[in-house]
N, CA, C and O atoms as a Maestro MAE file, in Angstrom:
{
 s_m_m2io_version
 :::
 2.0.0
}

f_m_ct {
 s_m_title
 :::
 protein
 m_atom[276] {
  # First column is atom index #
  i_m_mmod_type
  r_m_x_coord
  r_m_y_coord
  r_m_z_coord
  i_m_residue_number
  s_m_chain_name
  s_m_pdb_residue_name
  s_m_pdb_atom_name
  i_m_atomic_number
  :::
  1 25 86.268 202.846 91.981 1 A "UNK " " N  " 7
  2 3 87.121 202.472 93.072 1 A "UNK " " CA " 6
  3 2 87.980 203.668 93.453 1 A "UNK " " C  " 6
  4 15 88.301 204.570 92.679 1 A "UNK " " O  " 8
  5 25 88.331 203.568 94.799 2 A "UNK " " N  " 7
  6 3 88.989 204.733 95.355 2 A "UNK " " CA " 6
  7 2 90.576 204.324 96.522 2 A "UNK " " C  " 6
  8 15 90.581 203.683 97.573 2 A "UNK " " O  " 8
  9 25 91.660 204.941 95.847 3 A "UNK " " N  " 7
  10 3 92.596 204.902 96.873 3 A "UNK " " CA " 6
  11 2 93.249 205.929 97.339 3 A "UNK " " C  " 6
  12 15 93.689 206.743 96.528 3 A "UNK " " O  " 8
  13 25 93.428 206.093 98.543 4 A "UNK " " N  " 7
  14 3 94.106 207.361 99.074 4 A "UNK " " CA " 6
  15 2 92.993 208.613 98.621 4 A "UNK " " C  " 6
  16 15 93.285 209.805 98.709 4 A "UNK " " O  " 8
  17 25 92.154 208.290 98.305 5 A "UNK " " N  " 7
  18 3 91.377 209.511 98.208 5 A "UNK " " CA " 6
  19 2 90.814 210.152 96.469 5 A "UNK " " C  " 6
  20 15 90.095 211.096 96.140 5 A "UNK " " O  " 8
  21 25 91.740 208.847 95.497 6 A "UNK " " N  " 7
  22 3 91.022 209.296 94.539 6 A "UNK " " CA " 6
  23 2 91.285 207.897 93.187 6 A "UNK " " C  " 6
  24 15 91.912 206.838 93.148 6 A "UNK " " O  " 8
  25 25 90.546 208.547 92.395 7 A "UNK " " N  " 7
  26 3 89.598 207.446 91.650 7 A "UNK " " CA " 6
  27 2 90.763 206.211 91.153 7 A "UNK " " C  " 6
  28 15 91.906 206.653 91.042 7 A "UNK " " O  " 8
  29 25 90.639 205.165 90.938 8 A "UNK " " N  " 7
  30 3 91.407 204.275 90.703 8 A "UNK " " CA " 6
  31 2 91.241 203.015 89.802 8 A "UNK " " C  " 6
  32 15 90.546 202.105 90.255 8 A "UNK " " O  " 8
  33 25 91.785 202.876 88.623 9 A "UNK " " N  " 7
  34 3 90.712 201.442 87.886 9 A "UNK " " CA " 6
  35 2 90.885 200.455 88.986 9 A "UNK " " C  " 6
  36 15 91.493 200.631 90.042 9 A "UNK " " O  " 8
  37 25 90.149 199.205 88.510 10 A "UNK " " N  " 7
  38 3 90.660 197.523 88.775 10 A "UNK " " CA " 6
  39 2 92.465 197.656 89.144 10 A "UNK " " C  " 6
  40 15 93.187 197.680 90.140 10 A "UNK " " O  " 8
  41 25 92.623 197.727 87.398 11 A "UNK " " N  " 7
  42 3 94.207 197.265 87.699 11 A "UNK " " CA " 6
  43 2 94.817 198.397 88.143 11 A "UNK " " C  " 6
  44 15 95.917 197.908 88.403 11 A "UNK " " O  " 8
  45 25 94.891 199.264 88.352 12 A "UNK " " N  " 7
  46 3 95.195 200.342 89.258 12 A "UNK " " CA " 6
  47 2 95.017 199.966 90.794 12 A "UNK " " C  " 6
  48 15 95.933 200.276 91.556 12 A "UNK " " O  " 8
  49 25 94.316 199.562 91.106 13 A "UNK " " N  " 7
  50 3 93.879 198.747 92.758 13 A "UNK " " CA " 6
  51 2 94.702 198.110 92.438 13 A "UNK " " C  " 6
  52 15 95.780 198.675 92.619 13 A "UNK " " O  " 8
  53 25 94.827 196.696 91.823 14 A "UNK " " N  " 7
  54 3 95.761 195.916 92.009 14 A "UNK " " CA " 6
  55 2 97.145 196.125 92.262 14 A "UNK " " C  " 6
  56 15 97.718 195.897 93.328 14 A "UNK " " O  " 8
  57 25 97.657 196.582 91.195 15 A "UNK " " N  " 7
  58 3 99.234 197.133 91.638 15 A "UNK " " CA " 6
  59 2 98.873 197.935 92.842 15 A "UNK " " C  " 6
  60 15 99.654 197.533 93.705 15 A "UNK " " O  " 8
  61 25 98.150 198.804 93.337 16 A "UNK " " N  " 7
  62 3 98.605 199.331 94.727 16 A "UNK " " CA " 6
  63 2 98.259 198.332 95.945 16 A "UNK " " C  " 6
  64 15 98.785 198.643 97.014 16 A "UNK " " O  " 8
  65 25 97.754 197.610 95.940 17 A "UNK " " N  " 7
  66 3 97.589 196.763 96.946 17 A "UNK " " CA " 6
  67 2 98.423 195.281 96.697 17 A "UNK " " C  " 6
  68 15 98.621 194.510 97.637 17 A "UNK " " O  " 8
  69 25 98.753 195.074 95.690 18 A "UNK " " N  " 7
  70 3 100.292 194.150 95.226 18 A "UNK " " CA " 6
  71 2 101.652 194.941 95.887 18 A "UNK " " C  " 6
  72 15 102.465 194.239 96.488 18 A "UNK " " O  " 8
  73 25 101.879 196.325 95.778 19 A "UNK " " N  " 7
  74 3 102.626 197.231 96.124 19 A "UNK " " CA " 6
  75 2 102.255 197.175 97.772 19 A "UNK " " C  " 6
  76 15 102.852 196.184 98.192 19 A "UNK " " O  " 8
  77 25 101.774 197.596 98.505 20 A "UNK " " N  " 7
  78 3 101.572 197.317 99.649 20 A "UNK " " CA " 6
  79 2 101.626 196.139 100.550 20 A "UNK " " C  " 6
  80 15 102.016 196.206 101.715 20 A "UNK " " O  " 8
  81 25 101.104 194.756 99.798 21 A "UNK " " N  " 7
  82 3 101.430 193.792 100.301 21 A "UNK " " CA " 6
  83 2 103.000 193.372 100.213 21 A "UNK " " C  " 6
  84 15 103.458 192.380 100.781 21 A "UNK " " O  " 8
  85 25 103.691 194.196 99.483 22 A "UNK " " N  " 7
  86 3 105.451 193.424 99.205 22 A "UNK " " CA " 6
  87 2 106.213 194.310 100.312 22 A "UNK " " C  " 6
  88 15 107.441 194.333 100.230 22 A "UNK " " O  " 8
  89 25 105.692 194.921 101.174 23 A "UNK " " N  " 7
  90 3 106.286 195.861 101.676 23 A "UNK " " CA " 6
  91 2 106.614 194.703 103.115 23 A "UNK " " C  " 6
  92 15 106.018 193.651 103.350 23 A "UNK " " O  " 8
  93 25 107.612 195.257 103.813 24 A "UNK " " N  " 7
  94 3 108.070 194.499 104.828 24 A "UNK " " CA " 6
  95 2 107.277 194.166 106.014 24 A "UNK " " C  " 6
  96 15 107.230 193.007 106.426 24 A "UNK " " O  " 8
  97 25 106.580 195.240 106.649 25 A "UNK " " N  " 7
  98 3 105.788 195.494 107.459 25 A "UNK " " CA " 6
  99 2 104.378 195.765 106.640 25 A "UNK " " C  " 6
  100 15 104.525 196.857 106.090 25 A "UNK " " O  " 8
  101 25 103.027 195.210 106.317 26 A "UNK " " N  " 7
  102 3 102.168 195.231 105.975 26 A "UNK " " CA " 6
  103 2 101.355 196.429 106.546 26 A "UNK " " C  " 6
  104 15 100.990 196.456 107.722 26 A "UNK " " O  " 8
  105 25 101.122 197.298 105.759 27 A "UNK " " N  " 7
  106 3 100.369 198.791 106.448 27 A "UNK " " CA " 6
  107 2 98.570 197.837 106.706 27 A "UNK " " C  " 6
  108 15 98.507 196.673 106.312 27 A "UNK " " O  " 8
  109 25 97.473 198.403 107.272 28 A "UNK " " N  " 7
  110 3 96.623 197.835 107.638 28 A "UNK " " CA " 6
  111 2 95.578 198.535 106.412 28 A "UNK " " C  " 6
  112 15 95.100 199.634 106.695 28 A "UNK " " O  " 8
  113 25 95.192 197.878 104.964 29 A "UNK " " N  " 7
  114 3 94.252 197.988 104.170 29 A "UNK " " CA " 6
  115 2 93.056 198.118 104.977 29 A "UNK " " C  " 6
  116 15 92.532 197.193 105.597 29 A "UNK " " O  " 8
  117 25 92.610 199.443 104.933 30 A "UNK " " N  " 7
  118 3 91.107 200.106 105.460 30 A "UNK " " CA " 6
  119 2 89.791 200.161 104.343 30 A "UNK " " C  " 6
  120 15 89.550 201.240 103.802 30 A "UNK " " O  " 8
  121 25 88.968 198.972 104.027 31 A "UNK " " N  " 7
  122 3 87.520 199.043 103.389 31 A "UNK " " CA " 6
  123 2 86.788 199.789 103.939 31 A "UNK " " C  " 6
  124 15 86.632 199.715 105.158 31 A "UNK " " O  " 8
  125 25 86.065 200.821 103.084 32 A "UNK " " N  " 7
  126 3 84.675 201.223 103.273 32 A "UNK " " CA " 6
  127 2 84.213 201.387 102.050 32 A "UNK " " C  " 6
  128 15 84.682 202.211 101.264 32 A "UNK " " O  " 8
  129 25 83.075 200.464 101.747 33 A "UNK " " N  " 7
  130 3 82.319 200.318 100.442 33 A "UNK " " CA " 6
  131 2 81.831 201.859 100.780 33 A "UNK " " C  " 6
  132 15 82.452 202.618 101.524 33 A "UNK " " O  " 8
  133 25 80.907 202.099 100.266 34 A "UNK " " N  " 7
  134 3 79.846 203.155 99.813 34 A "UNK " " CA " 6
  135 2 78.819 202.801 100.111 34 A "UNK " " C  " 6
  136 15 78.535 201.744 99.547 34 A "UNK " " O  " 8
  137 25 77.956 203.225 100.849 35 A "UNK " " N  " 7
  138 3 76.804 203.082 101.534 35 A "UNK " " CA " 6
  139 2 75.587 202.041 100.216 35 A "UNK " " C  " 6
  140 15 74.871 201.068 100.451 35 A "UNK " " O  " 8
  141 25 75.807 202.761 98.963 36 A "UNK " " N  " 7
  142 3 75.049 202.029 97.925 36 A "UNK " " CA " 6
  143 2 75.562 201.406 97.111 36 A "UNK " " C  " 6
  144 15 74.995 201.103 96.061 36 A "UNK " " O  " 8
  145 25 77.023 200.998 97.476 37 A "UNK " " N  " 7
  146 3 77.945 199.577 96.346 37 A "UNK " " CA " 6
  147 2 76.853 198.498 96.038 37 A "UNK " " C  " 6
  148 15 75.957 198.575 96.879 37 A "UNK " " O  " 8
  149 25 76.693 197.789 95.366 38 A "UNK " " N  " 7
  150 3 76.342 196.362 95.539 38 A "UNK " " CA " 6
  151 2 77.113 195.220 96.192 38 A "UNK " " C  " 6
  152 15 78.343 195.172 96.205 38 A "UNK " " O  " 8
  153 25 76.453 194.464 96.638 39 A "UNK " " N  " 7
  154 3 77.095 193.313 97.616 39 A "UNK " " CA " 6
  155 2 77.952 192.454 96.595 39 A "UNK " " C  " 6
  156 15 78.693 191.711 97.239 39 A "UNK " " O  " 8
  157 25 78.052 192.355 95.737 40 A "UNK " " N  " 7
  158 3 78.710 192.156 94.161 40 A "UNK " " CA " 6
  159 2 79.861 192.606 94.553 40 A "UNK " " C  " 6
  160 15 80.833 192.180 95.178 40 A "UNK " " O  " 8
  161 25 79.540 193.538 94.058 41 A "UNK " " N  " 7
  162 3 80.798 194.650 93.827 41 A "UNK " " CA " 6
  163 2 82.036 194.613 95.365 41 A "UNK " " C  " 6
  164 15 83.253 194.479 95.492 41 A "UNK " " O  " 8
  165 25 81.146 194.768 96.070 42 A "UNK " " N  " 7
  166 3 82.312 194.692 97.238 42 A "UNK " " CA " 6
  167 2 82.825 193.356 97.569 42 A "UNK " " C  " 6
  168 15 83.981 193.234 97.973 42 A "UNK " " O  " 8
  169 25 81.873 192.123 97.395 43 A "UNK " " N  " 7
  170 3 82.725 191.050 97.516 43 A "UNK " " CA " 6
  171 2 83.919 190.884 96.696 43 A "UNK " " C  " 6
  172 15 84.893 190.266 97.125 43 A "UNK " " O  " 8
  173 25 83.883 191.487 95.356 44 A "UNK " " N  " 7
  174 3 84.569 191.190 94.263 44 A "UNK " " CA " 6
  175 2 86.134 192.296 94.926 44 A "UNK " " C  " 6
  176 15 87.314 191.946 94.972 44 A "UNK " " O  " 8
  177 25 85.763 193.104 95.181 45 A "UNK " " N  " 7
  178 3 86.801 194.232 95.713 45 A "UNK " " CA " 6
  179 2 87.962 193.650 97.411 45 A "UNK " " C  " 6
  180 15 89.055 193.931 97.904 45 A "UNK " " O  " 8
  181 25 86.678 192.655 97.717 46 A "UNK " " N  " 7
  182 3 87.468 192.195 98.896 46 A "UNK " " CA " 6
  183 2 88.081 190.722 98.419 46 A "UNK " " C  " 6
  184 15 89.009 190.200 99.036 46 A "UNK " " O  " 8
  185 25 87.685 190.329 97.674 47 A "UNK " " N  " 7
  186 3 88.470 189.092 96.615 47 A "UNK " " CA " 6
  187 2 89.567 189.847 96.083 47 A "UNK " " C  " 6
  188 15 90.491 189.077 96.348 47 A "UNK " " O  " 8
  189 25 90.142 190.923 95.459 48 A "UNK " " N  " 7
  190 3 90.740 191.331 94.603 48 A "UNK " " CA " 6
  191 2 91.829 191.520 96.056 48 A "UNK " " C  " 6
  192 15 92.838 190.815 96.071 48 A "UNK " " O  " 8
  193 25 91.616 192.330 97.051 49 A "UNK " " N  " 7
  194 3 92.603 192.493 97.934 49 A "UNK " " CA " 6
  195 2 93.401 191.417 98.645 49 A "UNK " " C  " 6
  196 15 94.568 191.410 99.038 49 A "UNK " " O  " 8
  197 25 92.326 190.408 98.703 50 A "UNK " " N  " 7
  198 3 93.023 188.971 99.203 50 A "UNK " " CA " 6
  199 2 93.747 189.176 97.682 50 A "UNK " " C  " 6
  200 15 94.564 190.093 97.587 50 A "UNK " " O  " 8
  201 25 93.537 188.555 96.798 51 A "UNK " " N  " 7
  202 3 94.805 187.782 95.931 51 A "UNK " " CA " 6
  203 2 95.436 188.631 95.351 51 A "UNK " " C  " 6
  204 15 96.021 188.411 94.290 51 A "UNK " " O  " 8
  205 25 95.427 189.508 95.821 52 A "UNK " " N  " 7
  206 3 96.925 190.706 95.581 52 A "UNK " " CA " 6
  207 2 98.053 190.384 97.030 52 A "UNK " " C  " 6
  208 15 99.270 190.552 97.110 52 A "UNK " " O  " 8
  209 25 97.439 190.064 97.665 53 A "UNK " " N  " 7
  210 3 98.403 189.147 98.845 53 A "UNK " " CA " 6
  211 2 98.131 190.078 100.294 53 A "UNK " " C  " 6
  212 15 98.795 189.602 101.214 53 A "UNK " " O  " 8
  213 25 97.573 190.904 100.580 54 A "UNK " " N  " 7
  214 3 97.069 191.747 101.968 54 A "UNK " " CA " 6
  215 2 96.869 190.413 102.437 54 A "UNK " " C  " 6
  216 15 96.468 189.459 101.770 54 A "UNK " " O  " 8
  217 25 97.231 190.435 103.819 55 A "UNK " " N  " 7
  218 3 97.144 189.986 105.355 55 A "UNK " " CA " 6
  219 2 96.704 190.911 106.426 55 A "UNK " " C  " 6
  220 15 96.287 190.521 107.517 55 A "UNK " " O  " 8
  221 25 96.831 192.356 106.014 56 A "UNK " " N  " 7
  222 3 96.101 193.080 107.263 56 A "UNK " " CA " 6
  223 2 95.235 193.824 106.438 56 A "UNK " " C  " 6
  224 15 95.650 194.579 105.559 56 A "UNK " " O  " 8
  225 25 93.729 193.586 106.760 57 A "UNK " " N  " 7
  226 3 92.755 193.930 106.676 57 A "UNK " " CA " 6
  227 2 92.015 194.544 107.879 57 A "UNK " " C  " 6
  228 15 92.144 194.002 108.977 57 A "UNK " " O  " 8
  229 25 90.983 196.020 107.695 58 A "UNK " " N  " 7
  230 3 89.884 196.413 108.172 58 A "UNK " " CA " 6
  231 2 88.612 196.860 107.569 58 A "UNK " " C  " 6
  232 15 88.661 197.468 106.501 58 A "UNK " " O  " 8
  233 25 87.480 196.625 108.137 59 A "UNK " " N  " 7
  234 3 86.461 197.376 107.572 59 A "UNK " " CA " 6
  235 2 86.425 198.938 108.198 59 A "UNK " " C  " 6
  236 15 86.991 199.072 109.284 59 A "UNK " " O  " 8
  237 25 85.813 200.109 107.609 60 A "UNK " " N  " 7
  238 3 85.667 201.092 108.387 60 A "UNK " " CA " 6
  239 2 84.339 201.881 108.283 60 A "UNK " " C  " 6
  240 15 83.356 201.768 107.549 60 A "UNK " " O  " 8
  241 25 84.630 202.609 109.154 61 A "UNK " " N  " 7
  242 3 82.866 203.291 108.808 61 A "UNK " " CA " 6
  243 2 81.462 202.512 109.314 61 A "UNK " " C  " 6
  244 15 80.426 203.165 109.194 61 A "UNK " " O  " 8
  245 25 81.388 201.460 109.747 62 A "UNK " " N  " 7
  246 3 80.505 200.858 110.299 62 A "UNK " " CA " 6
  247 2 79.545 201.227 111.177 62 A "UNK " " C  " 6
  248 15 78.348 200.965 111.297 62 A "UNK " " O  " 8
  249 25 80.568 202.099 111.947 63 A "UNK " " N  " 7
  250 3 79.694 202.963 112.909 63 A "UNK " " CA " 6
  251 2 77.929 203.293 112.026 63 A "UNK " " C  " 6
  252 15 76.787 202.987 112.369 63 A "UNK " " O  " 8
  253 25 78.420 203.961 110.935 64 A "UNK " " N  " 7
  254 3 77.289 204.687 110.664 64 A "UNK " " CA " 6
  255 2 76.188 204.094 109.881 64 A "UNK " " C  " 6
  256 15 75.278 204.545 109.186 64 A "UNK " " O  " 8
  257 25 76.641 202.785 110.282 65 A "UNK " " N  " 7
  258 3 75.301 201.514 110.058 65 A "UNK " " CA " 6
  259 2 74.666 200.996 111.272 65 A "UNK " " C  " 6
  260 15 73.708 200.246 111.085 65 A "UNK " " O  " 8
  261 25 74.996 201.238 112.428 66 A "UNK " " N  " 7
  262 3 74.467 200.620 114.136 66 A "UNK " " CA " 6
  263 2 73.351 201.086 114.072 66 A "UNK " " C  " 6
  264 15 72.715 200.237 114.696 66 A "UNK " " O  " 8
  265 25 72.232 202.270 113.582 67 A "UNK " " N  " 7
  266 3 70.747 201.569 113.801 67 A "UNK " " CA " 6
  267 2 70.219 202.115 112.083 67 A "UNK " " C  " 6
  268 15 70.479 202.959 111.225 67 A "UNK " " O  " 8
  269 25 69.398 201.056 112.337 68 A "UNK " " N  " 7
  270 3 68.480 201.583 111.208 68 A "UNK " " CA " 6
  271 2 67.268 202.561 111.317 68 A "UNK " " C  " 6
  272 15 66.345 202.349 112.103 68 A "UNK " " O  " 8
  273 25 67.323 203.733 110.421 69 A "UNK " " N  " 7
  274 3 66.207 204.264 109.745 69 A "UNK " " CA " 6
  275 2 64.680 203.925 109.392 69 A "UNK " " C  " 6
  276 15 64.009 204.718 108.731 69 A "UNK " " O  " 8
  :::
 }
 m_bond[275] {
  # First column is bond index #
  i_m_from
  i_m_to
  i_m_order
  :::
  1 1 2 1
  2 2 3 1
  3 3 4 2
  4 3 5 1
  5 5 6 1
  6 6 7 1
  7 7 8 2
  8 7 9 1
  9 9 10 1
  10 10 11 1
  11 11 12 2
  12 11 13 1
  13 13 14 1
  14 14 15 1
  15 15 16 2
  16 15 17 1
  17 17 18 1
  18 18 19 1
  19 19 20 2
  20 19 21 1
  21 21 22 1
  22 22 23 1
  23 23 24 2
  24 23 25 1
  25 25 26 1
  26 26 27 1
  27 27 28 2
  28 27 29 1
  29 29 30 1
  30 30 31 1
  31 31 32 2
  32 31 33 1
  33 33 34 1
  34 34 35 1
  35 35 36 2
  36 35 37 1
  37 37 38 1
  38 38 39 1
  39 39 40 2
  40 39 41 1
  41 41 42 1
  42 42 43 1
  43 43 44 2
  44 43 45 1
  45 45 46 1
  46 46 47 1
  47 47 48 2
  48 47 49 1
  49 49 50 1
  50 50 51 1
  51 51 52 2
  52 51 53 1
  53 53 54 1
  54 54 55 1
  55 55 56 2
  56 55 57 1
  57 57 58 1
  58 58 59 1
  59 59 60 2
  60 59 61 1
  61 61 62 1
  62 62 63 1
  63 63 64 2
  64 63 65 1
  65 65 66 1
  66 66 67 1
  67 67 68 2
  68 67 69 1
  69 69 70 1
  70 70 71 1
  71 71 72 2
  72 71 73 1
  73 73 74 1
  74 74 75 1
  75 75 76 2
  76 75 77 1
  77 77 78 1
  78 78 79 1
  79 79 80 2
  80 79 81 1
  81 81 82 1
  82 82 83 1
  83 83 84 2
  84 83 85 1
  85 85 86 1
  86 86 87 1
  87 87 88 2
  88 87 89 1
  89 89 90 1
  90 90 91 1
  91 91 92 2
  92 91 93 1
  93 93 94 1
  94 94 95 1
  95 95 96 2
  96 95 97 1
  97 97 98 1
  98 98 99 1
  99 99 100 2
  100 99 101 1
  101 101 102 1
  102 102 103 1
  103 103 104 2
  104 103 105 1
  105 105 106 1
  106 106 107 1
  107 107 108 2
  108 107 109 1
  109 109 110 1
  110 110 111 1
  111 111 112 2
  112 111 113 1
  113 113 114 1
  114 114 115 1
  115 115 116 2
  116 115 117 1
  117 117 118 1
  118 118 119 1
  119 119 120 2
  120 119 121 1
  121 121 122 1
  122 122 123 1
  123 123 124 2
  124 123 125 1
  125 125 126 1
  126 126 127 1
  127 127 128 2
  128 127 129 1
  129 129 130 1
  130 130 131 1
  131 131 132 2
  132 131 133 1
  133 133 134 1
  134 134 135 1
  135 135 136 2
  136 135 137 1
  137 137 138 1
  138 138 139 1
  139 139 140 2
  140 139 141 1
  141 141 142 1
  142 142 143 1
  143 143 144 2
  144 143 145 1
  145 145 146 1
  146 146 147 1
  147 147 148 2
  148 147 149 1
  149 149 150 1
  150 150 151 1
  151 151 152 2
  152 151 153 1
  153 153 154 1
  154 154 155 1
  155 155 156 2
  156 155 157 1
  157 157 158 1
  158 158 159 1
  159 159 160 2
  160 159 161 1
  161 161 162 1
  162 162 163 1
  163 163 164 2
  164 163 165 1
  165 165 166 1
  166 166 167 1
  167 167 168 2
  168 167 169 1
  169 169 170 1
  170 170 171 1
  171 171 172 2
  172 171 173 1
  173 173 174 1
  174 174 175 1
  175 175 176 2
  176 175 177 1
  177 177 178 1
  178 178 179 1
  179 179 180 2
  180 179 181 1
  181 181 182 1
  182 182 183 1
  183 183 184 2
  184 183 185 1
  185 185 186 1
  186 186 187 1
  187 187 188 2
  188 187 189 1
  189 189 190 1
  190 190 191 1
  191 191 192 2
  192 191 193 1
  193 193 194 1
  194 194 195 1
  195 195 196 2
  196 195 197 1
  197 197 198 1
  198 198 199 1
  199 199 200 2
  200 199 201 1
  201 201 202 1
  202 202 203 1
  203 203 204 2
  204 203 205 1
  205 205 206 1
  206 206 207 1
  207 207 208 2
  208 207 209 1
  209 209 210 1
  210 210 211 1
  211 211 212 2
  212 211 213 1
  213 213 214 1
  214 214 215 1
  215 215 216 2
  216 215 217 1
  217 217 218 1
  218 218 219 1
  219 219 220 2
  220 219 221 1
  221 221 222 1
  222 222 223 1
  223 223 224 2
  224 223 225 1
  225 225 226 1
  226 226 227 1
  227 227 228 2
  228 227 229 1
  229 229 230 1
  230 230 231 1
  231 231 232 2
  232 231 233 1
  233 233 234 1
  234 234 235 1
  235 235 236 2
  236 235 237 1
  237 237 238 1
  238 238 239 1
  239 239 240 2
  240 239 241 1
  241 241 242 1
  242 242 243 1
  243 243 244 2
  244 243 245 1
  245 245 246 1
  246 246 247 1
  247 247 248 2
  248 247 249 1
  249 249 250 1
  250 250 251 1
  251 251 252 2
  252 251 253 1
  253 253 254 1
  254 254 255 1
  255 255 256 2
  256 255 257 1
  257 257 258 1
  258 258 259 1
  259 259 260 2
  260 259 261 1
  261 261 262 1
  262 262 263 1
  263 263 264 2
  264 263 265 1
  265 265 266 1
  266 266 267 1
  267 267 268 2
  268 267 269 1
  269 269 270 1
  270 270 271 1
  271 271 272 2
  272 271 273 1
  273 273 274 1
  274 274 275 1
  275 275 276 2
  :::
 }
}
């Protein structure tokens, strides 16, 4: 897992996105799995951000899924 640009456990995610959600104004949590996550893995990562308490959510990077190979 990755925040701000570098490696992060589970509970390391958690407190920063527990930390972010207590904040007054909610900054907008930006997802981009990894092109080869498992669908596992990222559901579990977008479960973990809901019940750390985020309300503003995005996906990103999508773009570079619009056609297939």
């Amino acid at each position: 897992m990755v925040w701000n640009g570098g490696a992060v456990s589970e509970g390391q995610l958690r407190t920063q996105v527990a930390a972010a959600s207590a904040l007054g104004q909610q900054p907008v949590l930006r997802f981009e799995p990894d092109a080869f996550v498992s669908y596992d893995a990222a559901a579990r990562t977008i479960a973990l951000i809901k019940e750390e308490g985020a309300t503003s959510f995005a996906f990103v990077g999508n773009e570079k899924y619009r056609t297939l190979d």
